[in-house]
ZAMARGU-4260 file (C-alpha; in steps of 0.2 Angstrom, whole numbers, plus 5000, padded with zeros to 4 digits):
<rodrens>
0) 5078/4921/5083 | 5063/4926/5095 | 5056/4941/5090 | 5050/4944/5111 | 5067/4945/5113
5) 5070/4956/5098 | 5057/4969/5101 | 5063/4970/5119 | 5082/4973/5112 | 5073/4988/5102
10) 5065/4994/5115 | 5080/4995/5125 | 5091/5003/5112 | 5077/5019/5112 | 5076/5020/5130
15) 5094/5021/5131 | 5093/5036/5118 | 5098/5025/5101 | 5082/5020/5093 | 5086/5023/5072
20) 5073/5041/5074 | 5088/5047/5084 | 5102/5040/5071 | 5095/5040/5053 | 5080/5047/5043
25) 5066/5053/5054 | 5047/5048/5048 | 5035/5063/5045 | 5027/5055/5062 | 5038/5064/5075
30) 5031/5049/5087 | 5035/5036/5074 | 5036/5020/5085 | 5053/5011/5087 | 5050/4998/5071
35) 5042/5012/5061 | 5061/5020/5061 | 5070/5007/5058 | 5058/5001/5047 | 5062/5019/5035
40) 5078/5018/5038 | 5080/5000/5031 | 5070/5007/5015 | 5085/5022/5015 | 5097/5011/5014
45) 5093/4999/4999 | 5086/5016/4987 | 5096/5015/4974 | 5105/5000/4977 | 5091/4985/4978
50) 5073/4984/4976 | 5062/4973/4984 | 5052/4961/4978 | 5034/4962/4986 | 5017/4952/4981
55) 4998/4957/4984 | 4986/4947/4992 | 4968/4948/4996 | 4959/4946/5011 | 4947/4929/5004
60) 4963/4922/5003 | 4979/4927/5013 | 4992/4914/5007 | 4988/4912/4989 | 4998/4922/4979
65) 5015/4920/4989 | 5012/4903/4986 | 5012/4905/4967 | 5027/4916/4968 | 5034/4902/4976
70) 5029/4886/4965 | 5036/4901/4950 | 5053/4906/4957 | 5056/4893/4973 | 5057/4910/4982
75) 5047/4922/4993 | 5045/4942/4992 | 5048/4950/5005 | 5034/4963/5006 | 5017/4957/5010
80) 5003/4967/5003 | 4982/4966/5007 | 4968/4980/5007 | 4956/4983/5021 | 4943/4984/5007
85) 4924/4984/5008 | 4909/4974/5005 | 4901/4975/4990 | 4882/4972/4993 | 4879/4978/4973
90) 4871/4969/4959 | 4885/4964/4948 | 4897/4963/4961 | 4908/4953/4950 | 4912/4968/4942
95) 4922/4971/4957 | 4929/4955/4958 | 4947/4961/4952 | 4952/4972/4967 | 4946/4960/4981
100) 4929/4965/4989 | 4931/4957/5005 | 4913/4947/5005 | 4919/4940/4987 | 4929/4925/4983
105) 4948/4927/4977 | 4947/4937/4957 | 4943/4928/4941 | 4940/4911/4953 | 4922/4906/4946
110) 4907/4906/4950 | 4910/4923/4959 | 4903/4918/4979 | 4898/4929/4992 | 4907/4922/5006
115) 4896/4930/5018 | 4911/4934/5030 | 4910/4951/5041 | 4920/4967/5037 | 4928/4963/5053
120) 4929/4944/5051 | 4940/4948/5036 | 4950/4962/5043 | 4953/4953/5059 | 4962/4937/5046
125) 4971/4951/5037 | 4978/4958/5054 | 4981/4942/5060 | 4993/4934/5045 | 5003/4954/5046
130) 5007/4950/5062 | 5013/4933/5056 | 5021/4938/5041 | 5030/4951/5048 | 5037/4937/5064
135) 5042/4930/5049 | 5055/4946/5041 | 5041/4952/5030 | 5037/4969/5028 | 5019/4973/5028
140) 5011/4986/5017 | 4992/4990/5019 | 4980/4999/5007 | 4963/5003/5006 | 4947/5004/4994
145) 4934/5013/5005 | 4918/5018/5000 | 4911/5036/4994 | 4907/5043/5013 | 4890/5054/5003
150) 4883/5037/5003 | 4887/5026/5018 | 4898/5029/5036 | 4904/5011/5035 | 4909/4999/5024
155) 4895/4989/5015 | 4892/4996/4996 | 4890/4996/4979 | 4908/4993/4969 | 4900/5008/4960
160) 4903/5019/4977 | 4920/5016/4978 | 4924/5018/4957 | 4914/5033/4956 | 4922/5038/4939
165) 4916/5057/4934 | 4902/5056/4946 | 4913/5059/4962 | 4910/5073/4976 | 4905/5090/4969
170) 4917/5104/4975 | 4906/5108/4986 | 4904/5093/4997 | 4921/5091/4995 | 4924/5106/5005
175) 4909/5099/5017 | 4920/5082/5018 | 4937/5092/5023 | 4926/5106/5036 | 4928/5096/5054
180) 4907/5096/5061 | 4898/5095/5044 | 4889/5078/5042 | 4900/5075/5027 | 4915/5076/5038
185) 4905/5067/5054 | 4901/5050/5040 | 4918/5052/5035 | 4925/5051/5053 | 4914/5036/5057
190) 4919/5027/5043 | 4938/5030/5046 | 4934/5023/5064 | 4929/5007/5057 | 4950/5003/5052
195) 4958/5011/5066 | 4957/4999/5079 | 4964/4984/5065 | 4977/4996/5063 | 4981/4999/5084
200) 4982/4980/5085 | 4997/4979/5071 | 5002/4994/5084 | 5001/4983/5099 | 5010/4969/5089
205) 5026/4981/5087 | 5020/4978/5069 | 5025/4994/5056 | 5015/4995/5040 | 5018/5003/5026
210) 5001/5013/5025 | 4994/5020/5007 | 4978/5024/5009 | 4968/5034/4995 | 4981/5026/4980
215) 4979/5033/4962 | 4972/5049/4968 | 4976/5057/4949 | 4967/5047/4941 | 4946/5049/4939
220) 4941/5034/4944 | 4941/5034/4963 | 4930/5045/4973 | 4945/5053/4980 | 4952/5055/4964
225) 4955/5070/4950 | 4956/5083/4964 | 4969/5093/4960 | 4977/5109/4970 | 4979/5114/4986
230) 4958/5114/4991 | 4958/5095/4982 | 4967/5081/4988 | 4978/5087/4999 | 4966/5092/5011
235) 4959/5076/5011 | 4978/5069/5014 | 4983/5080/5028 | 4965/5078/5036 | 4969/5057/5037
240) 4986/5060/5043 | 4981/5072/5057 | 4966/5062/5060 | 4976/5043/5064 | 4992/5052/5068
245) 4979/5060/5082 | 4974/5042/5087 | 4991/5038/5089 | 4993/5026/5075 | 5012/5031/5075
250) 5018/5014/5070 | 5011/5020/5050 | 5024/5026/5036 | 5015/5035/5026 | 5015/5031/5007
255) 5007/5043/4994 | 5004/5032/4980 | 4996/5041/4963 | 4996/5031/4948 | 5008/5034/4934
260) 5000/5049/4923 | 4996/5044/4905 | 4984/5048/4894 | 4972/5037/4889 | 4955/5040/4883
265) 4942/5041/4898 | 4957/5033/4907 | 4969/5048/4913 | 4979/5049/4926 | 4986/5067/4927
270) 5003/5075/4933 | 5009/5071/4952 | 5014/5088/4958 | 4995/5092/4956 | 4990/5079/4970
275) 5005/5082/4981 | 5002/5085/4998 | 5019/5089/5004 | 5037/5083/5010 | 5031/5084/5029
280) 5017/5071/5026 | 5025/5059/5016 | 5037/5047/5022 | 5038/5037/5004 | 5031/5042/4987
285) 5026/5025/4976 | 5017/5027/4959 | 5005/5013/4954 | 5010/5006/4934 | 5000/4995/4923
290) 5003/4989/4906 | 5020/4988/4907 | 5022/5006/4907 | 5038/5010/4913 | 5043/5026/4907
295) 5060/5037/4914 | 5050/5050/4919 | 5039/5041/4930 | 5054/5038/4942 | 5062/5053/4937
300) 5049/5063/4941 | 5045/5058/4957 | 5065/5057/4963 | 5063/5078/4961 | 5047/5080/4968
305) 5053/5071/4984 | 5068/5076/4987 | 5077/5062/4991 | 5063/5054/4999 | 5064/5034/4996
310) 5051/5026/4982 | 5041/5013/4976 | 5031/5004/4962 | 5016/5002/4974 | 5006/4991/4963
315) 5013/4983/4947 | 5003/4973/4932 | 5014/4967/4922 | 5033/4966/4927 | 5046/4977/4916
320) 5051/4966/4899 | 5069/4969/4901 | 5079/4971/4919 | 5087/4984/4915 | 5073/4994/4921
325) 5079/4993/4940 | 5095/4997/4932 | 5088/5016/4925 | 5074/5017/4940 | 5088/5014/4955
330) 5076/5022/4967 | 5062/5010/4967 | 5063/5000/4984 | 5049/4990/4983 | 5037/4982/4969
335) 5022/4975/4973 | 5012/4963/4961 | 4992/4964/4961 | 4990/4947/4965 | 4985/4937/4951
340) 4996/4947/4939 | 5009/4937/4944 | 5004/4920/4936 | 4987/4911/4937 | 4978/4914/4920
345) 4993/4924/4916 | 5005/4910/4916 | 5010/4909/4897 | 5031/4901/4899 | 5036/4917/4892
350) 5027/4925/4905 | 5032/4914/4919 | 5049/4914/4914 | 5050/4933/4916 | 5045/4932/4931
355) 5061/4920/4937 | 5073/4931/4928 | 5068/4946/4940 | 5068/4936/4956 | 5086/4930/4949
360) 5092/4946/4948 | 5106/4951/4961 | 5097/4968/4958 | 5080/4961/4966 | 5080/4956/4984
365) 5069/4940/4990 | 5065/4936/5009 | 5081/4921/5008 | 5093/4938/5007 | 5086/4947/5022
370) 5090/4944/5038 | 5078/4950/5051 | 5087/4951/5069 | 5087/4965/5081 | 5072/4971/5075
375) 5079/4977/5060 | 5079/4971/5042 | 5096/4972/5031 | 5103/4965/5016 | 5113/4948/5020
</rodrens>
């Protein structure tokens, strides 16, 4: 189908008064864009039923990891993943090498190169393939590793200014970071500015993405991070919402994505209700889980703390051991594997053939059975 002509059977529908905002689930965005709605509403529809499978890949290389999934499982996910990142200008840099810098060659690829492409060379390639990606019945999902706004309004920094560990904003300036006119909150701004207009492109594209920015706020490694309460994170949160949701980014779902809370020494990630920002600014609640730690209560917990509200394993390590995880979790509509996670130097046969058993599984949904017409996606 020609998704010209799609787009303009949407658009005709919403004029007319039957855009999905006016039928099903309404996104916290009350000028969610046409695809943003139908978007949600496909996502209502599978929780519980199906989860999709979804793949990360970074921006020094677009195609790489889909086409590992493929060469794995003859398959493709449907949800396609990448991070507006940053530059790391640091000594060391391949310290950083693991979540995609956007200056650094693909992770664990050696010798560790500076490509020496702009922030927005790479940004532009990301926005690009979405825009193809999603032509093709994808669904796009967008995150972000910005760097610490007390020490740059861009986006060119050490690693060691994004993963600040227990040397993150005092509480101080992080009240000077949440209080509009204070230099604090001025860098901040600027730096937000710099990935706004990638995102109004998607916007022109009819492109809706599945935006979580700030991931693993519970944790303490992020500069966002360990913030708990109401003067914490959610400030921060609310402050990003109103601030793209005010330059009319209205084609964003808006994905809060802590990490699964564990304890592990100098490696916590505490309790979700403590980094919440609310029903009214979260369209999907996702919780990031490594290690193969797929406890109940990590799905459980986040079914009653979003009150129906859909979910999803925003970033996944190592896939569950045993399917009957999707089975006990039914409301995760989406995983998304960090890239090289899903084979690479990871592909023992066991590991690999794990991998074919959950895209095998009628419980798991691959791009082959979704249909993507009308400008909606649904189950074949």
């Amino acid at each position: 189908m020609k998704h010209s002509l799609t787009l303009c059977i949407v658009l005709a529908a919403c004029l007319s008064g039957f855009c999905s905002c006016d039928r099903g689930p309404r996104p916290v965005n009350p000028n969610a864009t046409p695809e943003a709605c139908e978007l949600l509403d496909f996502l209502y529809s599978i929780s519980g039923k199906y989860t999709l499978a979804g793949e990360h890949n970074f921006s020094s290389d677009l195609e790489r990891y889909d086409a590992e999934v493929l060469a794995i499982t003859g398959k493709l996910p449907v949800v396609w993943g990448s991070d507006f990142s940053f530059n790391d200008i640091g000594d060391g840099a391949e310290r950083y090498q693991h979540a995609g810098p956007l200056n650094l060659t693909v992770p664990f690829d050696r010798p560790c190169v500076n490509t020496g492409r702009t922030v927005a060379e790479a940004r532009q390639d990301i926005v690009d393939t979405a825009i193809r990606k999603w032509a093709e019945g994808r669904i796009i999902t967008l995150m972000w590793h910005c760097c610490d706004p007390r020490y740059t309004d861009g986006n060119d920094c050490n690693g060691d200014k994004v993963w600040t560990m227990d040397q993150g904003p005092s509480d101080e300036e992080w009240d000077a970071l949440c209080t509009p006119g204070t230099p604090l909150h001025n860098a901040w701004e600027r730096e937000m500015d710099t990935v706004i207009p990638f995102l109004q492109q998607l916007k022109e594209a009819r492109v809706p993405v599945l935006w979580r920015p700030y991931h693993e706020m519970n944790g303490a490694w992020f500069w966002w991070g360990n913030k708990p309460g109401d003067q914490g994170f959610k400030r921060l949160w609310i402050m990003t919402y109103e601030y793209f949701t005010g330059k009319g980014l209205d084609n964003l779902l808006w994905v809060w994505d802590p990490n699964a809370p564990r304890v592990k020494e100098n490696d916590d990630a505490f309790p979700y209700a403590d980094f919440y920002p609310g029903n009214e600014y979260v369209d999907v609640l996702a919780a990031d889980i490594y290690g193969w730690d797929y406890k109940q209560s990590h799905h459980d917990e986040l079914v009653e703390l979003g009150g129906g509200k859909p979910l999803a394993m925003g970033e996944v390590g190592q896939l569950p051991r045993e399917l009957s995880v999707f089975e006990e979790q039914p409301r995760w509509t989406w995983f998304m594997v960090w890239g090289y996670f899903i084979g690479g130097h990871r592909s023992t046969e066991d590991h690999l053939d794990l991998v074919r058993s959950i895209y095998d599984s009628p419980r798991i949904l691959t791009l082959d059975e979704i249909s993507f017409e009308k400008g909606r996606h649904q189950v074949k």
